[in-house]
N, CA, C and O of each residue as an XYZ file, in Angstrom:
268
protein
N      12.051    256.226    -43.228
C      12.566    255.402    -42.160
C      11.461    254.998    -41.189
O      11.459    253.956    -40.533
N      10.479    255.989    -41.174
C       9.577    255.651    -40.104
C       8.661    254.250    -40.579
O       8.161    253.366    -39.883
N       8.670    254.436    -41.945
C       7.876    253.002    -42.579
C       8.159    252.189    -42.379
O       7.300    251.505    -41.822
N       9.340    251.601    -42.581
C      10.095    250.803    -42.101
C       9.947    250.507    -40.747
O       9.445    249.457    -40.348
N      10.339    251.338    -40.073
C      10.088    251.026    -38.266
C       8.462    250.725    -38.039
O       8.220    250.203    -36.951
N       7.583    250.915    -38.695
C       6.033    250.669    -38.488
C       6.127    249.008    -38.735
O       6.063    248.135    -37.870
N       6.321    248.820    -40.374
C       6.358    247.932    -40.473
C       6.945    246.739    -39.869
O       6.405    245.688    -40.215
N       7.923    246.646    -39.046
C       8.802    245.878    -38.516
C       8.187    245.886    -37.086
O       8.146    244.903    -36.347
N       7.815    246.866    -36.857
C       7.139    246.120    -35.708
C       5.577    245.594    -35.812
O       5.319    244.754    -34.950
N       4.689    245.858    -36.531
C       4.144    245.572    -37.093
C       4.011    243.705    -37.391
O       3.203    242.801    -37.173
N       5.123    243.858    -37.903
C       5.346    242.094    -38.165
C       5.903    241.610    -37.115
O       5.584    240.449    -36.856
N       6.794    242.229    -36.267
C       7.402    241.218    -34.731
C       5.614    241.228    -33.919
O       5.326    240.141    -33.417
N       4.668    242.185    -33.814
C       3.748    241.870    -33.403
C       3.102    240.347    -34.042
O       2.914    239.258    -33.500
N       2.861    240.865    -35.511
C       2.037    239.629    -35.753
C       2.812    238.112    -35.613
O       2.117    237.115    -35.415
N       4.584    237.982    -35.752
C       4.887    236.895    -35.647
C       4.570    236.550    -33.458
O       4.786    235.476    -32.897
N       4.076    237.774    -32.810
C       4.381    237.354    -31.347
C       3.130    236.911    -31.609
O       3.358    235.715    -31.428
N       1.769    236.961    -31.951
C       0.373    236.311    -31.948
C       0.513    234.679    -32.455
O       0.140    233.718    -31.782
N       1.221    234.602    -33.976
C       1.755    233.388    -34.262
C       2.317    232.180    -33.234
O       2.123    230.966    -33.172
N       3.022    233.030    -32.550
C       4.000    232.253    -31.738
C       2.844    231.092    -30.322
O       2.760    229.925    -29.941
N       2.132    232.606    -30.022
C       0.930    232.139    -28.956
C       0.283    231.477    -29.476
O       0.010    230.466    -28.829
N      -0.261    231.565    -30.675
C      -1.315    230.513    -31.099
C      -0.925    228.967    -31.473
O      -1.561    227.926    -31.302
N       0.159    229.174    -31.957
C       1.018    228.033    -32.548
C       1.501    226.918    -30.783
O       1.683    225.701    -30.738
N       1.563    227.773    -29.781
C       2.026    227.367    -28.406
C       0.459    226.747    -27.649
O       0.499    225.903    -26.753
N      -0.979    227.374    -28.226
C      -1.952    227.089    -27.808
C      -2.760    226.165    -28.586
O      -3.847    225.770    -28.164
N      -2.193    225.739    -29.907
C      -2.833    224.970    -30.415
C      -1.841    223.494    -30.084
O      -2.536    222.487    -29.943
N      -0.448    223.295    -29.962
C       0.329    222.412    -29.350
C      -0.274    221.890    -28.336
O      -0.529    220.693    -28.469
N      -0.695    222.536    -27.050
C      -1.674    222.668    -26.111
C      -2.718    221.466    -26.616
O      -2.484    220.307    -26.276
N      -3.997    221.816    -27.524
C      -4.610    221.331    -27.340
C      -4.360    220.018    -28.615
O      -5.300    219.696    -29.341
N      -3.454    219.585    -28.696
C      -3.127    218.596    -29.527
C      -2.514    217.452    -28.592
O      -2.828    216.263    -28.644
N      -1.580    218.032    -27.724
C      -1.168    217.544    -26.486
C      -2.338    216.472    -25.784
O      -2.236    215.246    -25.720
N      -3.073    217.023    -25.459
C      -4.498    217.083    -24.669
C      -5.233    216.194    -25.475
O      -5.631    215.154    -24.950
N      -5.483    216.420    -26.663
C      -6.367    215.471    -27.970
C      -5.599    214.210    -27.809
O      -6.367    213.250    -27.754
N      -4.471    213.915    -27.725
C      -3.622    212.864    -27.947
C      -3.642    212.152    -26.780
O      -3.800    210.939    -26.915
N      -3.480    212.741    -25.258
C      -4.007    211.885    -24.184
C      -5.286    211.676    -23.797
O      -5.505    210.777    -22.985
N      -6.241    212.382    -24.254
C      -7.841    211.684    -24.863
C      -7.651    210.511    -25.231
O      -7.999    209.611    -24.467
N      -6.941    210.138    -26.721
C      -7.439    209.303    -27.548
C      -6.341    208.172    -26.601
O      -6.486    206.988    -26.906
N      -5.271    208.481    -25.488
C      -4.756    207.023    -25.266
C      -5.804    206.881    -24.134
O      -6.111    205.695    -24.012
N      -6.382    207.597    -23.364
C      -7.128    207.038    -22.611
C      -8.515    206.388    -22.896
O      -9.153    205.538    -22.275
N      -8.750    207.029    -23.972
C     -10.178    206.525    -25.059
C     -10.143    204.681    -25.389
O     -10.840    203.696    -25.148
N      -8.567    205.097    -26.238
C      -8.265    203.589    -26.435
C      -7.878    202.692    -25.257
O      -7.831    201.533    -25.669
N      -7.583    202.766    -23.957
C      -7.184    202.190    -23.221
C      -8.704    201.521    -22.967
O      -8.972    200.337    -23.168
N      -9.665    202.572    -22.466
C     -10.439    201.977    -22.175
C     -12.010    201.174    -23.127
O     -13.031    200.690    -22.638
N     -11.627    201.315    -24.489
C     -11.932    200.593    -25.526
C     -11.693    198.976    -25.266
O     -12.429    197.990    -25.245
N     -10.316    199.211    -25.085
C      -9.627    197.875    -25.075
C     -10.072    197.279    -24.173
O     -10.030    196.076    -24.428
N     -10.617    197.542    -22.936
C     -10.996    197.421    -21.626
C     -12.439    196.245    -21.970
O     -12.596    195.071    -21.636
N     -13.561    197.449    -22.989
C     -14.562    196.948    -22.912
C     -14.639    195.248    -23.288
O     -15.037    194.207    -22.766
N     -13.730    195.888    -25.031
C     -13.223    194.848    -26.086
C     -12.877    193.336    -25.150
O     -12.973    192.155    -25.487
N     -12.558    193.811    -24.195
C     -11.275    192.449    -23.783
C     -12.506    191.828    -22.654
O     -12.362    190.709    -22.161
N     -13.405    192.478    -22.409
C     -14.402    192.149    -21.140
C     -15.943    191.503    -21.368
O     -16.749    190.758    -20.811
N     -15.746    192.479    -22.824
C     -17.414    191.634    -23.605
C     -16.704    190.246    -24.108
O     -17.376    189.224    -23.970
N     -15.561    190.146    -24.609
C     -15.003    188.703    -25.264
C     -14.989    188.011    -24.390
O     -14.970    186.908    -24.935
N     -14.985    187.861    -23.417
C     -14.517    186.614    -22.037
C     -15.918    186.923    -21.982
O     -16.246    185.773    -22.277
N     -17.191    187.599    -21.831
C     -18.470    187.111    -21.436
C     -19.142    186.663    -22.764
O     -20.105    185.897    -22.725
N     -18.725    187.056    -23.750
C     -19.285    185.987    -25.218
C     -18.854    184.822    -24.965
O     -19.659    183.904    -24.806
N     -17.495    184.618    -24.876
C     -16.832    183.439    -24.759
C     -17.198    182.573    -23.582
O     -16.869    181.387    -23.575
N     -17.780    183.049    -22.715
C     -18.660    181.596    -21.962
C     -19.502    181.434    -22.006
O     -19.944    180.578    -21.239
N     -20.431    182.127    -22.949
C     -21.778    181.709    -23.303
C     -21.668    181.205    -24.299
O     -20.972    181.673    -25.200
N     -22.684    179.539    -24.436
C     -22.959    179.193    -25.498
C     -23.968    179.820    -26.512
O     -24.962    180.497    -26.249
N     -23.486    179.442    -27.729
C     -24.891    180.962    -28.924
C     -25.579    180.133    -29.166
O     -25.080    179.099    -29.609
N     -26.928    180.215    -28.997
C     -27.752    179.104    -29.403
C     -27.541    178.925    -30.844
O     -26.508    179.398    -31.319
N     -28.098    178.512    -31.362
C     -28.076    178.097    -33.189
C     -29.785    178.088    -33.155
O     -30.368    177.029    -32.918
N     -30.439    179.180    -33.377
C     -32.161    178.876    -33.435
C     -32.575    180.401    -34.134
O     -31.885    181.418    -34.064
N     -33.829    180.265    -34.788
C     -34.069    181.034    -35.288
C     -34.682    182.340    -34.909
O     -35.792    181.995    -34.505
N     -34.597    183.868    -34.782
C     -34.475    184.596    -34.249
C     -36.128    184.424    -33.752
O     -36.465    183.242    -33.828
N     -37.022    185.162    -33.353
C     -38.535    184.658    -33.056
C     -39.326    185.844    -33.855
O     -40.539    185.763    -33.659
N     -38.979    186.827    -34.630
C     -39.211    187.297    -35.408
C     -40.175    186.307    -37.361
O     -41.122    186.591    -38.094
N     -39.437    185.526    -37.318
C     -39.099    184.200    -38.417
C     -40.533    183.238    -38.063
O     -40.715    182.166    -38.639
């Protein structure tokens, strides 16, 4: 009987470590995920800011000076 009682707690321990890690890796997935919208927000930012300054410059058409 005592095996039994070792074992069983034994495993409610290891499922309580599970539980924390599984609660701390949510955590940092959470966190990864409002990274990447603020990452992309401000991607979009650059994206949308270099296009309006390409877009009023004319590109010359000439050969690089390398040539």
């Amino acid at each position: 009987m005592a095996s039994s009682d070792t074992d069983l707690v034994r495993l409610e321990t290891k499922i309580a470590y599970q539980d924390k890690l599984l609660a701390e890796l949510n955590e940092v997935v959470v966190n990864l995920n409002r990274d990447v919208s603020v990452l992309t927000r401000r991607l979009l930012t650059v994206e949308r800011l270099c296009g309006a300054e390409l877009g009023r410059r004319p590109m010359p058409n000439e050969e690089p000076p390398h040539y």
